[in-house]
TIVO-200039 format. One line per 5 residues: number of its first residue (from 1); their letters; for each residue x, y, z of N, C-alpha, C. Coordinates in Angstrom, 2 decimals. Layout:
BEGIN
NUM) a) X/Y/Z/X/Y/Z/X/Y/Z | ...
! end
This chain:
BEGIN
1) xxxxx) -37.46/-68.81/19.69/-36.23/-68.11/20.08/-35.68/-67.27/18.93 | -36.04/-68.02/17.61/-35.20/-67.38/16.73/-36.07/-65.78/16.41 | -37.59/-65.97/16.45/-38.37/-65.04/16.14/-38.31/-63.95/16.74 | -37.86/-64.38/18.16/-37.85/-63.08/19.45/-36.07/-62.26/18.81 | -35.37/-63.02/18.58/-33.96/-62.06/18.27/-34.43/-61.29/16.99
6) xxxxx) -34.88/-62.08/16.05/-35.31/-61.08/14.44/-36.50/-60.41/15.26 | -37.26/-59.82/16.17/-38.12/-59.26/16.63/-37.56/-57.77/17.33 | -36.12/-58.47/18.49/-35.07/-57.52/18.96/-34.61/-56.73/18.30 | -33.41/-57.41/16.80/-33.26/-56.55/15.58/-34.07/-55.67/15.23 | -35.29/-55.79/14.54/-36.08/-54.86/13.77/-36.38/-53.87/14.95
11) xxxxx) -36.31/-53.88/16.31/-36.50/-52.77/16.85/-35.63/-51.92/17.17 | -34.52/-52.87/17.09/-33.25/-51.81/17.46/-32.86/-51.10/16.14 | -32.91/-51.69/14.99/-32.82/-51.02/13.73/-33.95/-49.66/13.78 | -35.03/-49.86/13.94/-36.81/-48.95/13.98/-35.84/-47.93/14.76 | -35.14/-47.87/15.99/-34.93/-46.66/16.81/-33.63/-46.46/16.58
16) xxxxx) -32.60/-47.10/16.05/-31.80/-46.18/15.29/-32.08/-45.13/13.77 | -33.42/-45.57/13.17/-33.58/-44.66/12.54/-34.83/-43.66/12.91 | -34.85/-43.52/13.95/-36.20/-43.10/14.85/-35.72/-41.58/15.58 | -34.20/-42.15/16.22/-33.73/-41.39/17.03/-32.58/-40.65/16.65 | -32.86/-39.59/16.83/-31.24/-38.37/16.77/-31.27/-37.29/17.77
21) xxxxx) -29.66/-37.37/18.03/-29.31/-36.03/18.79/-28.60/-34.96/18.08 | -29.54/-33.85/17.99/-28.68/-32.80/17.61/-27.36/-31.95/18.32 | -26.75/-31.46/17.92/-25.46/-30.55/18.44/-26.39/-29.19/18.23 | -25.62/-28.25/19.37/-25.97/-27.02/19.28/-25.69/-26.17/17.96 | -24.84/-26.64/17.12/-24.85/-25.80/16.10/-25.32/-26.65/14.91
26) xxxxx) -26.23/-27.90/15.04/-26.79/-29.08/14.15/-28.24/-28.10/14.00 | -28.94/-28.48/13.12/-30.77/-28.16/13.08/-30.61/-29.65/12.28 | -31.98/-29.67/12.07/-32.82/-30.71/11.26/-33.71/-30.39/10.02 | -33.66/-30.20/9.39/-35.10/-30.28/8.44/-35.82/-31.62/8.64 | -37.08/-31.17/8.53/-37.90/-32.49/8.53/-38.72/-32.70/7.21
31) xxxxx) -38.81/-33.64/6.98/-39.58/-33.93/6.17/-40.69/-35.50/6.47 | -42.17/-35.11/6.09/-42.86/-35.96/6.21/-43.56/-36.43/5.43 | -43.21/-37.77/4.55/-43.63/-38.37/3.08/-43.49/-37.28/2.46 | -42.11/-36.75/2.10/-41.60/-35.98/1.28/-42.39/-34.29/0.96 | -42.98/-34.31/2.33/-43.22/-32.42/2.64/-42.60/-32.09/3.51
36) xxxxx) -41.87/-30.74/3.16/-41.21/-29.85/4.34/-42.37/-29.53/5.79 | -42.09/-30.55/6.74/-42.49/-30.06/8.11/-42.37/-29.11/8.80 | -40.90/-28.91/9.06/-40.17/-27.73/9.64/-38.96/-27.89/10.23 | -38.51/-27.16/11.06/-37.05/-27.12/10.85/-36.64/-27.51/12.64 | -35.73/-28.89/13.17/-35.93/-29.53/14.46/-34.57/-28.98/14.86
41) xxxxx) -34.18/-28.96/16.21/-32.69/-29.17/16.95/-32.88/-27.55/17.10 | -31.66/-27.95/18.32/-30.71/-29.24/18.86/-31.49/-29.88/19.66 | -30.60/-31.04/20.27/-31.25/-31.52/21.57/-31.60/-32.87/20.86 | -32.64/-33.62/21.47/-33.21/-35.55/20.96/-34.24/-35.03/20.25 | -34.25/-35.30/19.08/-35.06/-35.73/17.94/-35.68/-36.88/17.86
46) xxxxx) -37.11/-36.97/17.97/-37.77/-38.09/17.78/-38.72/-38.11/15.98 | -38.30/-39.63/15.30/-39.41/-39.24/13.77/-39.81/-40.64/13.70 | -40.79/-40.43/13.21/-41.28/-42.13/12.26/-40.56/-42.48/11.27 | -39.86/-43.97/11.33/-39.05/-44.02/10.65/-39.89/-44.63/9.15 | -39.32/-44.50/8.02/-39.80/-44.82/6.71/-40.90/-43.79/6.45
51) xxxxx) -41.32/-42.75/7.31/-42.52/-41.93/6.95/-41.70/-40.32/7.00 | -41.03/-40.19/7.89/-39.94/-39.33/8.26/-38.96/-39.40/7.79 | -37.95/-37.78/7.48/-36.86/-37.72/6.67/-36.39/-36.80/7.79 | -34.77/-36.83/8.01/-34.63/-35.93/9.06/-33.60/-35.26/8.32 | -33.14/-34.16/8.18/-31.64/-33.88/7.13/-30.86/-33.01/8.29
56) xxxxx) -29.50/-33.49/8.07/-28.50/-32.21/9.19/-28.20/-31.16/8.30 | -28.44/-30.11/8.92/-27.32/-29.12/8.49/-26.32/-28.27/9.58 | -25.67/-28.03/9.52/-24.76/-27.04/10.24/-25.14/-25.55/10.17 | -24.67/-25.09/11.03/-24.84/-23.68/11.06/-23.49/-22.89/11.47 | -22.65/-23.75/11.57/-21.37/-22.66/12.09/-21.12/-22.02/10.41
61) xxxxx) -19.60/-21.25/10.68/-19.21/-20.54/9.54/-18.12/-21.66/8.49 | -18.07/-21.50/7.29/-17.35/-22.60/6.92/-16.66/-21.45/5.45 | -15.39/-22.15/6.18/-14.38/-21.00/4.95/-13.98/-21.74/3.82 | -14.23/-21.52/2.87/-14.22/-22.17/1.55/-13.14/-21.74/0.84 | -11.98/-22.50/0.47/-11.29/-22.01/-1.09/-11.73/-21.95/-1.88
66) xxxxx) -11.32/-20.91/-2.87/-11.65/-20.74/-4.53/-10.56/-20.47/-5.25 | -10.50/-22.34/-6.12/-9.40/-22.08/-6.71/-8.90/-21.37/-7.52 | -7.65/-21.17/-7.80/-7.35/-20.04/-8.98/-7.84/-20.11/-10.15 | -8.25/-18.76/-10.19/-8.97/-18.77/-11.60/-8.21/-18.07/-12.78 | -8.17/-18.06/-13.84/-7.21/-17.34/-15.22/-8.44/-16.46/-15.36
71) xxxxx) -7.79/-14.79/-15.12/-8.14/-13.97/-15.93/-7.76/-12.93/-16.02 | -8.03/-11.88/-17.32/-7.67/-11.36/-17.64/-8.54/-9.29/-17.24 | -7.76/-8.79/-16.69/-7.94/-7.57/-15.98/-8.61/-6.43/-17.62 | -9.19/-5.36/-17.05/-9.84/-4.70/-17.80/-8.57/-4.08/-18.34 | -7.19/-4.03/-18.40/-6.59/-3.13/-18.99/-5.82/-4.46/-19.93
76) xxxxx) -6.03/-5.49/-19.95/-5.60/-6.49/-20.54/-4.30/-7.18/-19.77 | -4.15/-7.48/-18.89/-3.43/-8.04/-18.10/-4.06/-9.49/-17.57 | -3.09/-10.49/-18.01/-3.84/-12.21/-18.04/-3.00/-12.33/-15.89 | -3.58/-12.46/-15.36/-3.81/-12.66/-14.14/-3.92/-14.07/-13.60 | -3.93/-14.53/-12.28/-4.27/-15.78/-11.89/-4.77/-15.64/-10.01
81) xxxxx) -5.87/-15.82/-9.97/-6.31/-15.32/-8.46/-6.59/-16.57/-7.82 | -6.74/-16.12/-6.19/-7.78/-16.97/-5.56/-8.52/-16.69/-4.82 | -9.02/-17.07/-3.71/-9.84/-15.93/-2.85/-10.21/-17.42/-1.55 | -10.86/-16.73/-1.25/-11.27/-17.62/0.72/-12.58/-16.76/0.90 | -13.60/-17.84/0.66/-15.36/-17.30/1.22/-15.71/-17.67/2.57
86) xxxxx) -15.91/-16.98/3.12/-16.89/-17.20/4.57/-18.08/-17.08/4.32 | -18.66/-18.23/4.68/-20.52/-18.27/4.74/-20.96/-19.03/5.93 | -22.00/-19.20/6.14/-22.91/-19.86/7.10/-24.49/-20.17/6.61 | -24.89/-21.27/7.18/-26.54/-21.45/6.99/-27.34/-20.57/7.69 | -28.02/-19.53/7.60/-29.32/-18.98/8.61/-30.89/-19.65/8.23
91) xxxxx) -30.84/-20.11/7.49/-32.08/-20.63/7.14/-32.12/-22.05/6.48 | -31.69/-23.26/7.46/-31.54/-24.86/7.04/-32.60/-24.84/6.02 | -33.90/-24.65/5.81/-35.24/-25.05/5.26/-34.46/-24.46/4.02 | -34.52/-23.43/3.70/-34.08/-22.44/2.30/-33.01/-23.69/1.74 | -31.68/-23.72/2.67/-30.36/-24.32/2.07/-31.02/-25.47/1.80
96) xxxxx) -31.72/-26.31/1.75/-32.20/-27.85/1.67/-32.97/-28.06/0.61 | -33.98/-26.94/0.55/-35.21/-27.35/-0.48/-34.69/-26.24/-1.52 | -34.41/-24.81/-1.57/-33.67/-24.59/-2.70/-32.92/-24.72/-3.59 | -31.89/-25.16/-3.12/-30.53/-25.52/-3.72/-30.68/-27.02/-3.61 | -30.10/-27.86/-4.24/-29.51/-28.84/-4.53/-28.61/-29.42/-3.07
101) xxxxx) -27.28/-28.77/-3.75/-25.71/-28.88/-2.77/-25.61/-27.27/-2.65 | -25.76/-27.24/-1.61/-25.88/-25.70/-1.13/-24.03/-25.25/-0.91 | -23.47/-25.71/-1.21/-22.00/-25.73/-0.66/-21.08/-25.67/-2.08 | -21.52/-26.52/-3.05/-21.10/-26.63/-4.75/-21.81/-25.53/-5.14 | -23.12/-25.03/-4.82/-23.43/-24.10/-5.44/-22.84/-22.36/-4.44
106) xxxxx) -22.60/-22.43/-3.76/-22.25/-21.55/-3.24/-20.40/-21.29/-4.03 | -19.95/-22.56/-4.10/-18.02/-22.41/-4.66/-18.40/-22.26/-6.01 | -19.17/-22.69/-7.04/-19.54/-22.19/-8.40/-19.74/-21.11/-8.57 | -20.47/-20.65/-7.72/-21.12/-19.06/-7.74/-19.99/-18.20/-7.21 | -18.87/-18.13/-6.44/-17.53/-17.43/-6.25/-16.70/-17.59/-7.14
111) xxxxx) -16.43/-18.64/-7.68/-15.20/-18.67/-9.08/-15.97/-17.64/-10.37 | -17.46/-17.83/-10.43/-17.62/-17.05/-11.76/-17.91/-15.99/-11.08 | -18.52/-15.41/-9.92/-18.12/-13.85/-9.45/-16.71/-13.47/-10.06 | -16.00/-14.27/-8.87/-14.43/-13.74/-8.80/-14.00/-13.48/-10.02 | -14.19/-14.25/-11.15/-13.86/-13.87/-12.39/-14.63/-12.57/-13.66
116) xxxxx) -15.55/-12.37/-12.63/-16.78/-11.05/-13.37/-16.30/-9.64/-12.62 | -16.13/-9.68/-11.20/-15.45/-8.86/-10.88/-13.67/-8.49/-11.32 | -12.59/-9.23/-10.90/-11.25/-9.15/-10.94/-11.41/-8.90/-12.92 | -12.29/-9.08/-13.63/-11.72/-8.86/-15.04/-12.16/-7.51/-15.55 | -13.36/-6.83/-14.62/-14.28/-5.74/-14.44/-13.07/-4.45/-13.76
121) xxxxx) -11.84/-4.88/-13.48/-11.11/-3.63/-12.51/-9.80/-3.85/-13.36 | -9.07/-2.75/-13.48/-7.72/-2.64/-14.12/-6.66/-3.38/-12.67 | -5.22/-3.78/-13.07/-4.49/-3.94/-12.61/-3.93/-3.19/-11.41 | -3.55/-1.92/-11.30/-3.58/-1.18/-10.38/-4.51/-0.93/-9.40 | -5.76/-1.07/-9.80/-6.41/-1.68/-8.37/-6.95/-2.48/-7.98
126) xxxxx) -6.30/-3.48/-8.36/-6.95/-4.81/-7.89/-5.39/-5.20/-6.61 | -4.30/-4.47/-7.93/-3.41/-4.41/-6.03/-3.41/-3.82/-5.19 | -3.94/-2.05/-5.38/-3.85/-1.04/-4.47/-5.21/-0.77/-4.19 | -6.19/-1.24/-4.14/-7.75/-1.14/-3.74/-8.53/-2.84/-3.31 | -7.27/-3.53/-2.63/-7.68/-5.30/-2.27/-9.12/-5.08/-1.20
131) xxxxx) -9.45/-4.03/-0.88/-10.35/-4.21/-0.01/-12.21/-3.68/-0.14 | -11.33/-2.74/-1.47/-12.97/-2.21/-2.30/-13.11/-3.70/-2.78 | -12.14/-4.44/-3.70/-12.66/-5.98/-4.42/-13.33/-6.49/-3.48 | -12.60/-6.82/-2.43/-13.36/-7.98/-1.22/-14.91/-7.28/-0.72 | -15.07/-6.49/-0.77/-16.83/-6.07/-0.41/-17.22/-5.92/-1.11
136) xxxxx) -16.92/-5.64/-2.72/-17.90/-6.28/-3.87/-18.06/-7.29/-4.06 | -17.14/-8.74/-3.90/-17.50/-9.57/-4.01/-17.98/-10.01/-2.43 | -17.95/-9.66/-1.87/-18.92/-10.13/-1.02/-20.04/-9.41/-0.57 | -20.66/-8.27/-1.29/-21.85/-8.22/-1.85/-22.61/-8.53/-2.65 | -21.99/-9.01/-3.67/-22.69/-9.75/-4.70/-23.22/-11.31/-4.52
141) xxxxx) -21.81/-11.71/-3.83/-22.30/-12.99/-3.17/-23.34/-13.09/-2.28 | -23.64/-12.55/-1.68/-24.62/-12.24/-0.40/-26.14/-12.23/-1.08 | -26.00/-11.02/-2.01/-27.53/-10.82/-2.40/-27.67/-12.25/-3.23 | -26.90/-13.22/-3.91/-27.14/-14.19/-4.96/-27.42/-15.07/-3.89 | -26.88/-15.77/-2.59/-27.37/-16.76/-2.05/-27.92/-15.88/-1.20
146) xxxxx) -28.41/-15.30/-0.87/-29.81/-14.60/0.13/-30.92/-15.48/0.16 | -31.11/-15.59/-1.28/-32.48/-16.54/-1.43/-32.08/-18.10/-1.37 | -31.15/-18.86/-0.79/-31.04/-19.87/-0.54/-30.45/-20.51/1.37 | -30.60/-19.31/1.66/-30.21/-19.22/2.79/-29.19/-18.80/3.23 | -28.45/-18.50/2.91/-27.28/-18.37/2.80/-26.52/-16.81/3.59
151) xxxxx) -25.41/-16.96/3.98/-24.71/-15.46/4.50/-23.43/-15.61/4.28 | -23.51/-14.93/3.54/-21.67/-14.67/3.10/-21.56/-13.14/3.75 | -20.37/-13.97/5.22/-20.05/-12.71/5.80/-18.49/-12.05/5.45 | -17.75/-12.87/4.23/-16.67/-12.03/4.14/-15.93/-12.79/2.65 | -15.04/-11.92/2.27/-14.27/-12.76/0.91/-13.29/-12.00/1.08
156) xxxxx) -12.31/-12.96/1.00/-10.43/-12.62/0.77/-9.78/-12.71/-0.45 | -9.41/-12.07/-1.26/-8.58/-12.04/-2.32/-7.30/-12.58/-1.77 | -6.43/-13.68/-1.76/-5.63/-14.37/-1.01/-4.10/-13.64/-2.00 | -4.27/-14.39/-3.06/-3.49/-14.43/-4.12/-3.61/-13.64/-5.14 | -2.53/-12.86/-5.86/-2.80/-12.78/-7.36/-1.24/-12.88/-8.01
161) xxxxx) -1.46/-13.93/-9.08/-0.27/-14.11/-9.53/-0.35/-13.18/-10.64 | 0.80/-12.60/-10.95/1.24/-11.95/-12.18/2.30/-12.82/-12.99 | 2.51/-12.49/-14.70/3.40/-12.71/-14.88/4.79/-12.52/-15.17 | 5.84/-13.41/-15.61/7.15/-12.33/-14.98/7.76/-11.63/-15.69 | 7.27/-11.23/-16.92/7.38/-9.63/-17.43/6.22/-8.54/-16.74
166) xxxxx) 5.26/-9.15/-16.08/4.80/-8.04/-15.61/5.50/-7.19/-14.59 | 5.69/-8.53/-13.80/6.27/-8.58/-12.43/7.54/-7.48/-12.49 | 8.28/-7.63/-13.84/10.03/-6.86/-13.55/8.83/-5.69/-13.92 | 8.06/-5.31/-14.77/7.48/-3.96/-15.17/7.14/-3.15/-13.81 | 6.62/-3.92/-12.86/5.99/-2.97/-11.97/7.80/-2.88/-11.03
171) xxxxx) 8.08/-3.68/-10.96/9.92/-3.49/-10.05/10.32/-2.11/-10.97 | 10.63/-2.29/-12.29/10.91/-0.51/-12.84/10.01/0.18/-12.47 | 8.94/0.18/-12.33/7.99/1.67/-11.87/7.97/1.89/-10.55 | 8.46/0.68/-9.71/8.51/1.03/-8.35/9.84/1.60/-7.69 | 11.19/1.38/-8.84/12.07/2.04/-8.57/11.92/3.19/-8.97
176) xxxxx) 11.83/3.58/-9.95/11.17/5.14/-10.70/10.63/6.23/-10.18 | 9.30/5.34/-9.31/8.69/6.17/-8.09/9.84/6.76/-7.21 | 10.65/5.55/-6.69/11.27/5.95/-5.39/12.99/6.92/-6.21 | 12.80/6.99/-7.15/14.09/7.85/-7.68/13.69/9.44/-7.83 | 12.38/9.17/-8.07/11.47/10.52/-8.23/11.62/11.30/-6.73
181) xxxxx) 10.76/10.46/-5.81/10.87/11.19/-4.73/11.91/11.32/-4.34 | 13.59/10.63/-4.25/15.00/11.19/-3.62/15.10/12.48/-3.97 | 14.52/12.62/-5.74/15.07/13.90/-6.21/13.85/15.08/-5.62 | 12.85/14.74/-5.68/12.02/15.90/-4.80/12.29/16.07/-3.96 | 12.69/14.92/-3.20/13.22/15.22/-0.90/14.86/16.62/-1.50
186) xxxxx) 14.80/15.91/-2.32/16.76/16.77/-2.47/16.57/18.29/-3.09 | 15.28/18.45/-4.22/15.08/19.41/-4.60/14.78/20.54/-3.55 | 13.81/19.99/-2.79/13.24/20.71/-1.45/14.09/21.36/-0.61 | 15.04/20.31/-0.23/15.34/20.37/0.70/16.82/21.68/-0.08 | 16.86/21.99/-0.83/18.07/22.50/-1.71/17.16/24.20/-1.33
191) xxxxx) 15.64/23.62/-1.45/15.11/25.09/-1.49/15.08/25.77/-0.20 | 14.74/24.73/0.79/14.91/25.47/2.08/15.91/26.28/2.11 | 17.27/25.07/2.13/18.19/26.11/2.33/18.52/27.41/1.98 | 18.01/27.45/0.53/18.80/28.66/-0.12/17.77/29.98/1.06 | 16.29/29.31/0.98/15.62/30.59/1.86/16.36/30.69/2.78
196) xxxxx) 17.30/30.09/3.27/17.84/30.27/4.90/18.92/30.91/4.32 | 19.57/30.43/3.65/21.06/31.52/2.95/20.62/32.88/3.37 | 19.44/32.56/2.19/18.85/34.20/1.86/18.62/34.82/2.93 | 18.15/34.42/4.15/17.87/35.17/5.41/19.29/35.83/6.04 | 20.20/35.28/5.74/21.29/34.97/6.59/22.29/36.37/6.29
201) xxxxx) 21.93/36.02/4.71/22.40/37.39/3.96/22.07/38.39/3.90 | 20.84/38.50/4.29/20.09/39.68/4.73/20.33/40.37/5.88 | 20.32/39.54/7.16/20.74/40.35/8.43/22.52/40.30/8.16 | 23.09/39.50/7.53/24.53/40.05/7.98/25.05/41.41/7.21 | 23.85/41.33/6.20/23.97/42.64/5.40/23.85/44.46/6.26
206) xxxxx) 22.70/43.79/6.62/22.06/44.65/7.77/22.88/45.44/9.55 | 23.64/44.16/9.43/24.56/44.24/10.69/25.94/43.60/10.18 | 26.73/45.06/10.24/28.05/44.78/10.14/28.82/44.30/10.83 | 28.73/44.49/11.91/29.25/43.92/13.49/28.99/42.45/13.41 | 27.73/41.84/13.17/27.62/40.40/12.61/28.69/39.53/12.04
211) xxxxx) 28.83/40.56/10.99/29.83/39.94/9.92/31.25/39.23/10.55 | 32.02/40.22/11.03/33.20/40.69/11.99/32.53/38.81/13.01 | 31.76/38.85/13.82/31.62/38.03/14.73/31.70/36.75/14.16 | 31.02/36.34/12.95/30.69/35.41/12.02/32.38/34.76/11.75 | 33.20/35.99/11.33/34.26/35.79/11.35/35.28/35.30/12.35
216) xxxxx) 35.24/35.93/13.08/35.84/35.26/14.37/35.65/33.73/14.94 | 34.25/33.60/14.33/33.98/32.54/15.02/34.41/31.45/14.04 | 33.92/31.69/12.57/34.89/30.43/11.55/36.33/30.42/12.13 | 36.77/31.58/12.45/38.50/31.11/12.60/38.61/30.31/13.93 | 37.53/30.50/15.06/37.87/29.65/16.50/37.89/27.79/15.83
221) xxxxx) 36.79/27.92/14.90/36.45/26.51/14.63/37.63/25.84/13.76 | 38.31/26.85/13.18/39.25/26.46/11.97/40.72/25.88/13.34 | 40.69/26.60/14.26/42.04/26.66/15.27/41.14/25.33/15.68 | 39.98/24.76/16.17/40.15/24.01/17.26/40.06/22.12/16.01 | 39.83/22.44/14.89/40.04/21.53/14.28/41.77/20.93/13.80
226) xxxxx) 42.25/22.00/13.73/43.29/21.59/13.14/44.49/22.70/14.00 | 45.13/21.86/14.37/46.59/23.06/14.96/47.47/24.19/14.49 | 46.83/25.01/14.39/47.57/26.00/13.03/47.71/27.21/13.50 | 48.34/28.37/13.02/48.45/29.43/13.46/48.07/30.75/12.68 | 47.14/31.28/12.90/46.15/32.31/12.06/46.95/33.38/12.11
231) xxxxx) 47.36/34.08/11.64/47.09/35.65/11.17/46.06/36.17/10.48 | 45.47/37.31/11.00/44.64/38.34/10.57/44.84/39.78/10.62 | 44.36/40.36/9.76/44.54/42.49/10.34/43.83/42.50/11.10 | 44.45/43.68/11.91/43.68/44.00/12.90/42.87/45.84/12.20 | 41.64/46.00/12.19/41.81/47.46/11.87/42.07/48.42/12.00
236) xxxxx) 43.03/49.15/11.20/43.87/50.19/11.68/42.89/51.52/12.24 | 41.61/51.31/12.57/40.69/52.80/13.68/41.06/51.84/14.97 | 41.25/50.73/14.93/41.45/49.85/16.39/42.94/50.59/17.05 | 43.85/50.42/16.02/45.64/50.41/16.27/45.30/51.96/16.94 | 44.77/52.92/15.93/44.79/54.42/16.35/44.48/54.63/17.57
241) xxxxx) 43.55/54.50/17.80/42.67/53.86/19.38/43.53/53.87/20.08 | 44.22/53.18/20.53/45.36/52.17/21.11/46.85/53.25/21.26 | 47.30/53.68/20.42/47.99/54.92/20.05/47.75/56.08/20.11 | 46.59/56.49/20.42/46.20/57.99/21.28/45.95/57.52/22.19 | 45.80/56.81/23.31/45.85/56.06/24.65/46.74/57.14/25.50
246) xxxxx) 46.71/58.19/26.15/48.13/58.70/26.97/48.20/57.26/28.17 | 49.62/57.58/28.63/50.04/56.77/29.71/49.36/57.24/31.07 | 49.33/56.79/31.94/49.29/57.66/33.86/50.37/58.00/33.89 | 50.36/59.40/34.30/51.62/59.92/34.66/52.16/60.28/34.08 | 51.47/60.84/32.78/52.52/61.25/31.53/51.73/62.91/31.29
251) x) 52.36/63.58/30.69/51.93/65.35/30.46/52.18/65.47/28.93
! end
């Protein structure tokens, strides 16, 4: 009795290490007495156990932090970054038998990028060009784990700390900027006008009758603002006018 249960055991142990189910985004490497077989899943996995090695890997995308790193920008500016890697496995066999820890070596290999690039670019564009950085470093990353299987489909520059004399430095240059342009919008706009003066002065120059109307019309605006009572001349070729007029009925 006792032989048949230690008989039960060792088989149920034999096919728990016999048997696996993969997930659709699981593979297998195999290994048989320590040679790469080839690469199993998804679905039921069958191996000899103690002769057979089965390894998981994943294949979805897996977003990695990279912690902040200290450095210092090509114009000498001491900095503090971080960034966010996207990668994935395309080739389980490569990630397994190349690398070690395909995952430590992939976050080692982004902190000393991140720090070869961000110290390689001046300050000004590492804030105003965040998106040339992110496709260098995630080209560089790409071609370095290529040969381990690897796909780095993206990198985020998350963070960059400055410090806080830098910080008030760029607040003065960003007010500076914007004091600059009030006075260009005001300069401009000073120039239009005068061209429009200048036009204005030209035809009323041109047309005297203008003038006269121009006039009339400041004084309607002057009466309907304020309650007042205008006097003006009238011109005396008008009065004459008016005074050689005969009556009807007159000789």
């Amino acid at each position: 009795m006792t032989g048949t249960i230690i008989l039960i055991l060792v088989i149920l142990v034999l096919l728990s290490k016999s048997i696996y189910v993969l997930r659709e985004y699981e593979r297998g490497v195999m290994f048989r007495l320590g040679r790469l077989t080839g690469v199993r899943g998804p679905g039921f996995i069958l191996i000899i156990p103690f002769v057979d090695r089965l390894v998981r890997v994943q294949l979805r995308i897996v977003a990695m932090d990279v912690p902040p790193q200290d450095v210092i920008t090509k114009d000498n500016v001491s900095v503090k970054v971080n960034a966010v890697v996207y990668f994935r496995v395309f080739e389980p066999d490569k990630a397994i038998v190349e690398v070690e820890d395909y995952n430590y070596a992939t976050s080692q290999l982004s902190q000393t990028t991140l720090r070869s690039v961000i110290g390689s670019a001046e300050l000004d564009a590492l804030l105003s060009e965040r998106e040339k950085i992110n496709q260098e470093l995630q080209s560089i990353l790409d071609r370095a784990t290529d040969s381990w299987g690897i796909k780095v489909s993206a990198v985020e520059v998350k963070h960059v700390d400055l410090p806080e004399t830098m910080q008030r430095a760029i607040a003065r240059q960003a007010e500076a900027e914007r004091e600059r342009r009030a006075k260009v919008i005001h300069a401009e706009g000073e120039y239009q006008a005068s061209e429009k003066l200048s036009q204005a002065a030209h035809i009323l120059a041109t047309e005297p009758t203008s003038v006269q109307l121009r006039f009339l019309q400041t004084l309607s605006e002057i009466a309907v603002e304020k309650n007042s009572t205008i006097v003006f001349p009238v011109p005396v070729d008008i009065i004459q006018h008016f005074l050689g007029m005969k009556k009807p009925g007159t000789s």
